[in-house]
DORO-696778 format. One record per atom (N, C-alpha, C, O): residue in three letters; x, y, z. Coordinates in steps of 0.001 Angstrom, whole numbers, plus 500000, padded with zeros to 6 digits. Atoms other than C-alpha are relative to their C-alpha. Layout:
! residues N
ALAXYZ ...
This chain:
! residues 280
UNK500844498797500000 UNK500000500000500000 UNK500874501246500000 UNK502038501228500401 UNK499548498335500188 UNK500870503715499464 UNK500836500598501133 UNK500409500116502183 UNK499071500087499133 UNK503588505023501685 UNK500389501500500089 UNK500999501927499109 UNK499521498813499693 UNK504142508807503349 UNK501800500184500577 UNK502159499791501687 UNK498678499468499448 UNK507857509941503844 UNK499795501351500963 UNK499440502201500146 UNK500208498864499314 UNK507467512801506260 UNK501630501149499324 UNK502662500705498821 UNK498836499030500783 UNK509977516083505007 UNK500868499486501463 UNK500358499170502538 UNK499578499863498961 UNK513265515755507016 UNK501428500140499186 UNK501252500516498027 UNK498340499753500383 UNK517601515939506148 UNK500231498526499599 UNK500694497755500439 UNK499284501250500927 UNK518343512925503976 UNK501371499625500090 UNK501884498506500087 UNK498388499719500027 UNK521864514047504126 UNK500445499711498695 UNK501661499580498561 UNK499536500329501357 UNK522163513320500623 UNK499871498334499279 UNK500330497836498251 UNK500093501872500370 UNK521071509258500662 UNK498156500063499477 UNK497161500589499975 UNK501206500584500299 UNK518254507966498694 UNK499035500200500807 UNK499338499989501981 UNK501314499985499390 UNK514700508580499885 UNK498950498744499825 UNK498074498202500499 UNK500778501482500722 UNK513460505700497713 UNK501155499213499143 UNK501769499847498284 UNK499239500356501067 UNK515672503167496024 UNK499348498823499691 UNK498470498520500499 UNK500800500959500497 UNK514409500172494160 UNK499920498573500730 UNK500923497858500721 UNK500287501057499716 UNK512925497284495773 UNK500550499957501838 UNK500872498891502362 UNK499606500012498976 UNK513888498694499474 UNK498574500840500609 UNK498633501007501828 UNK501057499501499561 UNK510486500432500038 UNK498413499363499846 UNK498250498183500159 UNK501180500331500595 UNK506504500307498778 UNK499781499463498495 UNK498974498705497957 UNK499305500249501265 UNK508317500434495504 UNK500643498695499209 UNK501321497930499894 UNK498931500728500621 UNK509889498168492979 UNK501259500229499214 UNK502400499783499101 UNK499337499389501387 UNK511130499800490390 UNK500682501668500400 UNK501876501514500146 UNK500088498646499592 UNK511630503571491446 UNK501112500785500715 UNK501124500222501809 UNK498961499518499614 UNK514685505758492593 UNK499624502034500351 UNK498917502814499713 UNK500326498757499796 UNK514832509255494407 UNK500540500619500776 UNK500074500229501847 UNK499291499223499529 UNK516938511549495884 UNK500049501223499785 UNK500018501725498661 UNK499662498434499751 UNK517442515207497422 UNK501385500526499968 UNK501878500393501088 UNK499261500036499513 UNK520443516277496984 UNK500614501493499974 UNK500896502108498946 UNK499894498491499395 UNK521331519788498994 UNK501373500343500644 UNK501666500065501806 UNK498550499477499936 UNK524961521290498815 UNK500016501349499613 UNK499184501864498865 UNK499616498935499984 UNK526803524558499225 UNK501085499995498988 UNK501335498869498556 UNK499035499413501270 UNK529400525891496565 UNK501014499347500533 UNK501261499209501731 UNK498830501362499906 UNK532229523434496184 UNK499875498873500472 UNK500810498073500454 UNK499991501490499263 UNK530582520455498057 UNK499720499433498339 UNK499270499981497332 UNK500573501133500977 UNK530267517324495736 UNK499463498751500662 UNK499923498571501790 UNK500018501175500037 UNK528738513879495878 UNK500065499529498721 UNK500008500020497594 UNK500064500884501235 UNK528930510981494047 UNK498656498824500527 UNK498191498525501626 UNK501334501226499455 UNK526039508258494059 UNK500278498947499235 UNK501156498874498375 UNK499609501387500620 UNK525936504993493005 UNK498295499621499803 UNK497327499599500563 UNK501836500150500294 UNK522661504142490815 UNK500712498331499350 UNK501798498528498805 UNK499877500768500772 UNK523208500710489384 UNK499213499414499922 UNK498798498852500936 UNK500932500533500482 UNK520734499368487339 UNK499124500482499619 UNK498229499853499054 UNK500646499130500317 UNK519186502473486901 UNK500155501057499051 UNK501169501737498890 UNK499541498077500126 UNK518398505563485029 UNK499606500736500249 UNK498500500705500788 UNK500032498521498979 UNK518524508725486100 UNK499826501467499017 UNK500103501777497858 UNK500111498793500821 UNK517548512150485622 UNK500153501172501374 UNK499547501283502440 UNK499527498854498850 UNK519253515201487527 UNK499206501061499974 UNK499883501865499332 UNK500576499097499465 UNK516626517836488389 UNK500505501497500943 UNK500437501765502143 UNK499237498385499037 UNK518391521684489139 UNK498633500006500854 UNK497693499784500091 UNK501033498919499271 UNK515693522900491674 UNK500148501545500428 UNK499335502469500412 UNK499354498835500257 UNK517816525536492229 UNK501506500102500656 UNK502047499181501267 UNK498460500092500345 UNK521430526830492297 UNK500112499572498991 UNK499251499173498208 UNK499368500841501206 UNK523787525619489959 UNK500835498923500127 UNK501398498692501197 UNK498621501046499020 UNK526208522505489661 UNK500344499497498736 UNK499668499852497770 UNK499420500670500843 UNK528354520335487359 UNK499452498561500025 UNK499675497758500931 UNK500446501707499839 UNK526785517009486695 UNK500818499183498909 UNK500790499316497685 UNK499616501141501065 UNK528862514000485467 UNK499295498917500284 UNK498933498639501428 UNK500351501406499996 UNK527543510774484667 UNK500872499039499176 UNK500605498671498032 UNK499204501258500472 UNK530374508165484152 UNK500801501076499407 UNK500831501926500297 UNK498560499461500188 UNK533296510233482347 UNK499168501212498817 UNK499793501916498025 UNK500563498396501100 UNK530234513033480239 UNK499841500457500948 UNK499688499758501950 UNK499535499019498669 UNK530513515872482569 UNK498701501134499067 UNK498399500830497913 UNK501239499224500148 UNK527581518551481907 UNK500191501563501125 UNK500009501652502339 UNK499316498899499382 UNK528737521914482991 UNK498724501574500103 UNK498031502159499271 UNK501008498491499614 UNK526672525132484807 UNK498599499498499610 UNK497859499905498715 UNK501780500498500476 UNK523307523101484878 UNK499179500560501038 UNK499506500434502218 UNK500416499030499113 UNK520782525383486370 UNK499934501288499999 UNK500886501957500399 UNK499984498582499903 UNK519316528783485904 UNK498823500557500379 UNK498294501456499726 UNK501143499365499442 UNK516423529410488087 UNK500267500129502112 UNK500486499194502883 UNK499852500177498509 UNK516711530713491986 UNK499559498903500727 UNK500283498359501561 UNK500732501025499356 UNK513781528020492971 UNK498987499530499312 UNK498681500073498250 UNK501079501005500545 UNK511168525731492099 UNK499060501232499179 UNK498344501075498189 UNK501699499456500505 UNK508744528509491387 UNK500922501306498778 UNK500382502376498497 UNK499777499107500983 UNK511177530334488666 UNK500203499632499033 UNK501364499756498642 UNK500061500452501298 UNK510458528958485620 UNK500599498347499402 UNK500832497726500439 UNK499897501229500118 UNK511419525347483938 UNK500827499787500373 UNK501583500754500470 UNK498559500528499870 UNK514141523483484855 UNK500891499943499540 UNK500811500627498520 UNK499243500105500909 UNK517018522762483604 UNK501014498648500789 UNK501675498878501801 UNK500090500813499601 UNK517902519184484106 UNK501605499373499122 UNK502497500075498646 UNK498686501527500484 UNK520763516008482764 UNK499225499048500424 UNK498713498885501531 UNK500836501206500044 UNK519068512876481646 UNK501619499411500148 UNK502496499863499413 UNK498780500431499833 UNK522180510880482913 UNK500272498465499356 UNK501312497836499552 UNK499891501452500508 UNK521301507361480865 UNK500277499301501686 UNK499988499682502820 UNK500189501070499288 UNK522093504399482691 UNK501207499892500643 UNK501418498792501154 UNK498880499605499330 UNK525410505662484140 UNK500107499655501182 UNK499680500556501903 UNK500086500483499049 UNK525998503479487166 UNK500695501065501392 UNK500420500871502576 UNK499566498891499138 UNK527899506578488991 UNK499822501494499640 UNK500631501862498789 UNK500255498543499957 UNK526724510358489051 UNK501187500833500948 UNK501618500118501853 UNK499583499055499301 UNK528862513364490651 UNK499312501262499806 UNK499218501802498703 UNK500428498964500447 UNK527194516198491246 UNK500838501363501293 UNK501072501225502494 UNK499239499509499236 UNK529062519365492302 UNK499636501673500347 UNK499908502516499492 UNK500395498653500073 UNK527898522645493419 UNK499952501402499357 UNK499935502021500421 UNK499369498990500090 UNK528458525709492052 UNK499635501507500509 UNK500246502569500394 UNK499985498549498783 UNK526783528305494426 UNK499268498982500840 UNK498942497827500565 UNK500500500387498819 UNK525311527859497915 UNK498051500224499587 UNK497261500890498917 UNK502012500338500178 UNK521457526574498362 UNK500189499429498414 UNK499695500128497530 UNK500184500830501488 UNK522035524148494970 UNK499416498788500589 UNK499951498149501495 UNK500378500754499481 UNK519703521831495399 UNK499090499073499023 UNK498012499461498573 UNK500498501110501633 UNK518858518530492521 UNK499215498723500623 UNK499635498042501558 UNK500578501289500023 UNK516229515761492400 UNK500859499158499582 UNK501591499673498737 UNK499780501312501016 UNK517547512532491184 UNK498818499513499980 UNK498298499450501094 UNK501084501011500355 UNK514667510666489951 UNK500463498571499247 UNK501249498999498402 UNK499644500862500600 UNK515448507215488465 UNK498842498844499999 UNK497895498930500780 UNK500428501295500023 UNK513967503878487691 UNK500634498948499488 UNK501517499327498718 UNK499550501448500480 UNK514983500194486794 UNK500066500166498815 UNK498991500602498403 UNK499658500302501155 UNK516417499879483357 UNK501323498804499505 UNK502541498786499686 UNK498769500903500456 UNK518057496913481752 UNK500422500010498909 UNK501272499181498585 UNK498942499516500650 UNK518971498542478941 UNK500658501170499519 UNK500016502190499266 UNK499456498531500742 UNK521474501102477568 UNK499543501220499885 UNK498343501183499613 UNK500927499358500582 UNK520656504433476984 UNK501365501189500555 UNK502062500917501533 UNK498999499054500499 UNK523160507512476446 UNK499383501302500819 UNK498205501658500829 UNK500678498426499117 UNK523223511129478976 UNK499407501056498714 UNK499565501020497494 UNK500231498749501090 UNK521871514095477243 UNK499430501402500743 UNK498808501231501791 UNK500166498563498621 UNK521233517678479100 UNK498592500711499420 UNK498466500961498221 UNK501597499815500538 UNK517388518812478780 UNK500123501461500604 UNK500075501581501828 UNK499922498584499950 UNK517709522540478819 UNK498420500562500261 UNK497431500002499789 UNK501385499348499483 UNK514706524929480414 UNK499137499905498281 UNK497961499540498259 UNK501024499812500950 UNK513509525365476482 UNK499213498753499134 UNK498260498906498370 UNK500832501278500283 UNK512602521511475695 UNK499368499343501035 UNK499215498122501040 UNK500626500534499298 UNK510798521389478702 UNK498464500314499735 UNK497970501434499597 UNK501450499926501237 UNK507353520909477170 UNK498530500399501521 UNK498745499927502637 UNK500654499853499007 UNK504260522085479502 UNK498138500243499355 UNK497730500465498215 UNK501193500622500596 UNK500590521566479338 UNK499186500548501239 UNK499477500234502393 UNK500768499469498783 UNK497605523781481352 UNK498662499204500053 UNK498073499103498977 UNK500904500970499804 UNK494973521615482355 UNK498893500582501024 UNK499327501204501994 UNK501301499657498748 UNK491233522394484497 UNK500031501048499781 UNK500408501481498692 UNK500598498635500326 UNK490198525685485122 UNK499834500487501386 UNK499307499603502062 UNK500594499722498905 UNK489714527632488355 UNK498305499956500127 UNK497827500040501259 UNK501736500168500027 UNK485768527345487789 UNK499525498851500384 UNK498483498797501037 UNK499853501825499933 UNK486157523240487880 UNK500793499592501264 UNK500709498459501736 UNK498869500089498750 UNK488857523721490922 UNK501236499014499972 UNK501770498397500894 UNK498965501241500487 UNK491455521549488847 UNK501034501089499063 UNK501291500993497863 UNK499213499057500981 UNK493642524373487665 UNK501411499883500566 UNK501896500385501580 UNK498259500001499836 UNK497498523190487155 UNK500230499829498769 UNK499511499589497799 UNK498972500191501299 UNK500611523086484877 UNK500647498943500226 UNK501213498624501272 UNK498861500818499907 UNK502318520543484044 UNK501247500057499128 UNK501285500196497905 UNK498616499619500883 UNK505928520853483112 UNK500578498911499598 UNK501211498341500487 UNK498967501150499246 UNK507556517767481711 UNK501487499898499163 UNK501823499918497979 UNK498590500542500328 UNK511056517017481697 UNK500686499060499746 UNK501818499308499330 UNK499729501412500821 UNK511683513544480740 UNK498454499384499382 UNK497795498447499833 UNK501806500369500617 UNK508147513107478773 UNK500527499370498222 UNK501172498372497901 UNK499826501062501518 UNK508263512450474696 UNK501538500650499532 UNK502233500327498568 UNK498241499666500572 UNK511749514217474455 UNK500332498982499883 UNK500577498614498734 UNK499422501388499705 UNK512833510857475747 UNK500039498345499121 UNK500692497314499278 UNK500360501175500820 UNK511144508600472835 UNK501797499552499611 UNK502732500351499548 UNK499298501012500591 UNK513697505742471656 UNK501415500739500553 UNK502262500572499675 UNK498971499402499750 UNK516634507738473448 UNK500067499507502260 UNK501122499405502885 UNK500158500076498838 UNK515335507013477398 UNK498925498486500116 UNK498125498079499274 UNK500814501108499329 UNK513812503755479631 UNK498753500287499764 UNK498282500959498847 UNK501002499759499548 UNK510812503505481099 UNK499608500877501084 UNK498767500566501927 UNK499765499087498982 UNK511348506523483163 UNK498875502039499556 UNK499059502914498710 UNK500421498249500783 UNK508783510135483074 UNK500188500528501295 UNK500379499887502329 UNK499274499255499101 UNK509609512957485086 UNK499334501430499286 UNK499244501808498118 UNK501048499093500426 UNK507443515934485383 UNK500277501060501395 UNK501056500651502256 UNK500427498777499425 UNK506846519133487471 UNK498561500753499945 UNK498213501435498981 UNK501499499881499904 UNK503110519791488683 UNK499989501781500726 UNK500678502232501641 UNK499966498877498946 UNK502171523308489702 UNK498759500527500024 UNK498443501137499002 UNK501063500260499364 UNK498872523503491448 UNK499473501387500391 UNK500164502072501146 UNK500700498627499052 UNK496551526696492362 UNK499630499487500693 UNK499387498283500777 UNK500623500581498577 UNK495348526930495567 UNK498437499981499954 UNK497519500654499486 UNK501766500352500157 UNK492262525147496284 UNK499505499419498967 UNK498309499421498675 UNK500404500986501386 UNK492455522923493106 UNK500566498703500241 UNK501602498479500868 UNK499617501319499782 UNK492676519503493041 UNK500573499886498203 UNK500276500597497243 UNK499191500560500926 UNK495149517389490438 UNK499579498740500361 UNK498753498406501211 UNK500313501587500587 UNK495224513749489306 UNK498422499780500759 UNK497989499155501727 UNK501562500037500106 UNK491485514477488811 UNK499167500342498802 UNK499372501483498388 UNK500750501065499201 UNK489204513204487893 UNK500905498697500024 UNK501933498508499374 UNK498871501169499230 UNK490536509758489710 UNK500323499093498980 UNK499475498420498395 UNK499389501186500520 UNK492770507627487923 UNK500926499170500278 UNK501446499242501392 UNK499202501208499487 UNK494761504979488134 UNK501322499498498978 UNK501337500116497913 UNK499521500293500679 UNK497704503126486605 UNK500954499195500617 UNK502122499558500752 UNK499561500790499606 UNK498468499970488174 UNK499731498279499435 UNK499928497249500079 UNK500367500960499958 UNK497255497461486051 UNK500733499618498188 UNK501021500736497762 UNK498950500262501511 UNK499180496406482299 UNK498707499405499470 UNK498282498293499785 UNK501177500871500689 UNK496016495952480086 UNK499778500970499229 UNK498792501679499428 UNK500650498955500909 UNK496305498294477003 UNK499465499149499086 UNK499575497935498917 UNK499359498874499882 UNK495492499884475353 UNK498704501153501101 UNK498318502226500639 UNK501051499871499148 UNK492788500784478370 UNK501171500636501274 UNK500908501790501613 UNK498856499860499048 UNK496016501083481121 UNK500958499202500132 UNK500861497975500123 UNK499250500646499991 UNK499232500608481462 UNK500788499880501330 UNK500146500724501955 UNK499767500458498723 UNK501340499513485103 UNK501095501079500191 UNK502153500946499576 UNK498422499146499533 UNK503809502546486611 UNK499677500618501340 UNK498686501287501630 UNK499747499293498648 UNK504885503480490161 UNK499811501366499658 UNK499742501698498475 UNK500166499008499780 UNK504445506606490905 UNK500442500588501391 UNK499980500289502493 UNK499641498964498539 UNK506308509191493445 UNK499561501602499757 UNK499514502218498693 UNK500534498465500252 UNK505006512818494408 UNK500793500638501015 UNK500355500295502113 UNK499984499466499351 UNK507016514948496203 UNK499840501572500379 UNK500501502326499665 UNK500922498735499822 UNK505294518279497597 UNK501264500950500563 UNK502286500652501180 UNK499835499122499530 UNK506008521834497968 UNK499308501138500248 UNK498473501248499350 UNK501417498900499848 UNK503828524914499079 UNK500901501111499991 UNK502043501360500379 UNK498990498150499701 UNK504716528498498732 UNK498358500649500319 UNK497399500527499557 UNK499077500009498788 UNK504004529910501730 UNK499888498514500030 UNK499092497687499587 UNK499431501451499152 UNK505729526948503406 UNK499535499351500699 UNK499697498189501073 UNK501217500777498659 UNK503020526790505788 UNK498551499358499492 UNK497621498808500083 UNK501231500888501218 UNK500568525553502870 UNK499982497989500492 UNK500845497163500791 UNK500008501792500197 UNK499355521747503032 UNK499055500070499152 UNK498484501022498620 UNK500801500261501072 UNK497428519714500990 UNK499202498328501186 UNK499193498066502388 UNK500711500770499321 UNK495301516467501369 UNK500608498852498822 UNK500472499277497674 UNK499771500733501051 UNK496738513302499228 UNK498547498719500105 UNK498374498120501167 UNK500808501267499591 UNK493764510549498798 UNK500734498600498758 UNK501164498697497609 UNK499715501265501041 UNK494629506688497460 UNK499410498659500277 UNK499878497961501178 UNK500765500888499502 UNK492208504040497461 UNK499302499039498602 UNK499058499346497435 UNK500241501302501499 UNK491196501198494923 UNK498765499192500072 UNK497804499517500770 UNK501477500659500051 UNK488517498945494397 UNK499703498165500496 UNK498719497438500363 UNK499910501314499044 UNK489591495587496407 UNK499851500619501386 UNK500853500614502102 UNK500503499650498576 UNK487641497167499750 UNK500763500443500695 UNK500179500963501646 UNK498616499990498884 UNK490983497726501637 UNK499397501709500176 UNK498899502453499330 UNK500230498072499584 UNK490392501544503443 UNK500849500584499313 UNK501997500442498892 UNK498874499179501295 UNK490914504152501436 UNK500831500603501234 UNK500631500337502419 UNK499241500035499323 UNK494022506073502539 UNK499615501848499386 UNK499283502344498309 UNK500195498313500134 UNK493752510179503316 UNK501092500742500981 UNK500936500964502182 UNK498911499229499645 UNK496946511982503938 UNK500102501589500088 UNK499922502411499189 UNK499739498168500687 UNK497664515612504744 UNK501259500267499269 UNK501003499497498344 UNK498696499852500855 UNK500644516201503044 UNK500783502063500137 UNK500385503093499594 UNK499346498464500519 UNK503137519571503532 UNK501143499603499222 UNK501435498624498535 UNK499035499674501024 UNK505978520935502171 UNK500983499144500446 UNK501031498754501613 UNK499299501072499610 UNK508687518595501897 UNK499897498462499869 UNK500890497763499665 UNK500688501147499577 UNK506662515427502315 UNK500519499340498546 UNK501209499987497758 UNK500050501136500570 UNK506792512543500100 UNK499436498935499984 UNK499686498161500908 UNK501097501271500255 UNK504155509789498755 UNK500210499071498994 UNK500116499263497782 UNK499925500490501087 UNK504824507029497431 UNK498688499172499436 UNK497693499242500157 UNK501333500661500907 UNK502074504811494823 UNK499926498541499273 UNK500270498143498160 UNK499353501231500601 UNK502299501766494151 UNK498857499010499099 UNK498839498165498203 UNK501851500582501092 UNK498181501117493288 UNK499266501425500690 UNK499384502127501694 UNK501675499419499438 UNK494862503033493174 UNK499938501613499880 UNK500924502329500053 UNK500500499282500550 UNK492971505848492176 UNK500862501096501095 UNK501038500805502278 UNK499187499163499041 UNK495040508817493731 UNK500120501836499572 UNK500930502443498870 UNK500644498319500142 UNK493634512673493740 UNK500556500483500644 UNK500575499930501744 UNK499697498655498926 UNK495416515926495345 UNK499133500519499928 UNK498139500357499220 UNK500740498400499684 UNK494122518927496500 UNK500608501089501217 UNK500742500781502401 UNK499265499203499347 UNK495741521936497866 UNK499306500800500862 UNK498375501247500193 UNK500743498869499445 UNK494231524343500517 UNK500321501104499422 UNK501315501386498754 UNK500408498773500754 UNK492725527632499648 UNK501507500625500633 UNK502182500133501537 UNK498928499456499710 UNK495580530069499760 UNK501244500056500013 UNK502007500936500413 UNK498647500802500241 UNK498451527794498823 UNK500419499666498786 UNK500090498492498615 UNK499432500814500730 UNK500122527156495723 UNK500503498489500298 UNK500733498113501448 UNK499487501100499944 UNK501264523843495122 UNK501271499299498897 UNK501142499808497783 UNK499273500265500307 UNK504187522065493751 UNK500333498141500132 UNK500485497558501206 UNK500316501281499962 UNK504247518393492808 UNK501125499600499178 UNK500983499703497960 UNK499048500822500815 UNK507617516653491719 UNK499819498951499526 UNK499772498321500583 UNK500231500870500303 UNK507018513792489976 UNK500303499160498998 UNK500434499456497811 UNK499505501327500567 UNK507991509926489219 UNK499525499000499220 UNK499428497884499729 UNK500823501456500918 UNK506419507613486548 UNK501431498740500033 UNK502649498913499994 UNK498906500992500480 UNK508224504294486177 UNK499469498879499033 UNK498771497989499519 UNK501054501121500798 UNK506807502049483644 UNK500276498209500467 UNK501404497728500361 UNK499148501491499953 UNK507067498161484527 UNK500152499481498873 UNK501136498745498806 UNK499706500784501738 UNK506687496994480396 UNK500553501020499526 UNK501681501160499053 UNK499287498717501831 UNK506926500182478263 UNK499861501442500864 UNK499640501682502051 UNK499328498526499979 UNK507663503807478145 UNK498835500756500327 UNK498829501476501325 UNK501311499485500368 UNK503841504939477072 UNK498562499862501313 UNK497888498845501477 UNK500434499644498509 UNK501855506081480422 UNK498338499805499536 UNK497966500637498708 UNK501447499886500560 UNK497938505211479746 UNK499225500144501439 UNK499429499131502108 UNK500624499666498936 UNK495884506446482783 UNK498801499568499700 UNK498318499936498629 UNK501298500155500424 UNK492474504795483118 UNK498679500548501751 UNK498533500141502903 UNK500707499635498888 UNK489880506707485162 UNK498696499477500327 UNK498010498817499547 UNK500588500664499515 UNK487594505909487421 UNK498609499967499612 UNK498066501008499980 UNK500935500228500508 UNK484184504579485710 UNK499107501472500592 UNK498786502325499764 UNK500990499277499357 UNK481998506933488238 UNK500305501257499882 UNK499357501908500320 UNK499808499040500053 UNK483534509995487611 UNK500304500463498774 UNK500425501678498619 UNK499391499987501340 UNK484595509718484132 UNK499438501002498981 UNK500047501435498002 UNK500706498889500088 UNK481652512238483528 UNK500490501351500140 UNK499887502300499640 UNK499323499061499692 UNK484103514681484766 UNK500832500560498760 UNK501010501717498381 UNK498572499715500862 UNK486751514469482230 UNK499428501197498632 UNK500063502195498292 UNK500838498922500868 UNK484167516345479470 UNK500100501500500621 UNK500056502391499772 UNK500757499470499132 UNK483633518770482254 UNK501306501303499998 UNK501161502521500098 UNK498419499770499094 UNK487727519525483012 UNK500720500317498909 UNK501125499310498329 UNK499409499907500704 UNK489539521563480418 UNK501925499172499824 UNK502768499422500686 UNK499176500029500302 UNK492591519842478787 UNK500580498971500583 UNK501791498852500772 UNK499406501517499585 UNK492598516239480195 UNK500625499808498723 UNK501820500099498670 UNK499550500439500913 UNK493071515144476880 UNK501466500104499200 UNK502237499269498726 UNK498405499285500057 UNK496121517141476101 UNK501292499282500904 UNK502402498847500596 UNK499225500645498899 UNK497260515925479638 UNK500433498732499638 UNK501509498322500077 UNK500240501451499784 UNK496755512511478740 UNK501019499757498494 UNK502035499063498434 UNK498731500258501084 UNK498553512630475271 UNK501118500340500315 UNK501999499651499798 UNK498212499553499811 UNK501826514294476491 UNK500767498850501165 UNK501979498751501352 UNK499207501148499883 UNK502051511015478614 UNK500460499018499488 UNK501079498179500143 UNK499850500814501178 UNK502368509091475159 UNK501060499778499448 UNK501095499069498442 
């Protein structure tokens, strides 16, 4: 079942690594350095994708080195600017001012696949709902169809939420391998609010009786997904900020199938459809 990380100092180690959590497949790391610190990580078996959040830093993966990646103060200044690191069993990443601070996202891949640096202007983005409907976000994504025949089974996105709107709504799901109806991928979300003192509410609950599951969620936090229909919603007054992990278990191509009873919605909710192709 679905699994809350509470926000706290990682120190720079994995938050999620594959097959040590709720997870199978799935990889994830914070990693928060001052000007001149470095790490190195050890992903093997994975690939990876380096996420600036902000600051700047040098990212190598295996002996391609990716220089001054990063040109936004914080989450909330415009796209990212990222390094898809392939399947590079060792990363270094190295500061280059104070408060630099990078996702790793990764998942299970067994085969090959070559770094390449995804600059703020091929980060592709997509406005979805409407404040009238209370489903009004962007989605930014950064490992989405750039990635065709060049990347795993790995998507990697940036959600950004008005306050008082709900996301991954109306409810869907994507735990079950039965296209072209849905296809099977973990899923990680990790939250941010501006103010800081913002929360939200995560719900995840399926259709084998088990209690559904209703989380508050702040800034910081972390959810992981492993089944079942799974809706945000931000309180009034709060932006929201939603990092986020697809991992495919067969293929690349993300098919979300929503939930019969609400499905009435999707007519209702500008720009599912859009949403729903840019996971293709």
């Amino acid at each position: 079942m679905p699994k809350l990380i509470r926000a706290g100092d990682n120190r720079n180690a994995p938050l999620v690594a594959p097959g040590t959590e709720v997870l199978t497949l799935s990889y994830f790391n914070l990693v928060r350095l001052e000007a001149g610190q470095a790490v190195t990580l050890e992903v093997p078996g994975c690939e990876t994708v380096c996420v600036v959040l902000s600051g700047r830093a040098d990212i190598a993966a295996g002996a391609q080195e990716f220089k001054n990646i990063g040109r936004r103060a914080d989450i909330w200044d415009g796209p990212a600017d990222s390094v898809y690191c392939g399947t590079c069993p060792r990363l270094t990443i190295r500061a280059q001012r104070d408060g630099t601070e990078v996702a790793v996202a990764g998942g299970m891949c067994d085969q090959p696949f070559a770094p390449f640096r995804i600059p703020p202007e091929e980060v592709e983005s997509v406005e979805v709902g409407s404040a009238e409907t209370h489903s009004r976000r962007r989605i930014c994504h950064i490992l989405g169809q750039n990635g065709a025949g060049r990347a795993g089974r790995l998507l990697v996105s940036e959600l950004y939420g008005h306050d008082g709107c709900w996301s991954g709504y109306p409810p869907h799901k994507h735990d079950t391998e039965r296209p072209p109806e849905e296809t099977d991928f973990e899923e990680i979300y990790h939250y941010r609010y501006r103010p800081e003192s913002g929360f939200g509410a995560q719900f995840c609950y399926d259709e084998a009786g088990r209690e559904p599951v209703v989380t508050m969620t702040r800034h910081g936090d972390t959810f992981l997904i492993d089944r079942g229909y799974h809706p945000t919603v931000r309180a009034p007054g709060h932006e929201g900020y939603i990092f986020t992990i697809l991992v495919g278990r067969r293929q690349r191509s993300l098919v979300q199938y929503f939930e019969p009873v609400h499905r009435p919605l999707m007519a209702k909710i500008p720009g599912i459809q859009a949403m729903r192709d840019k996971f293709r």
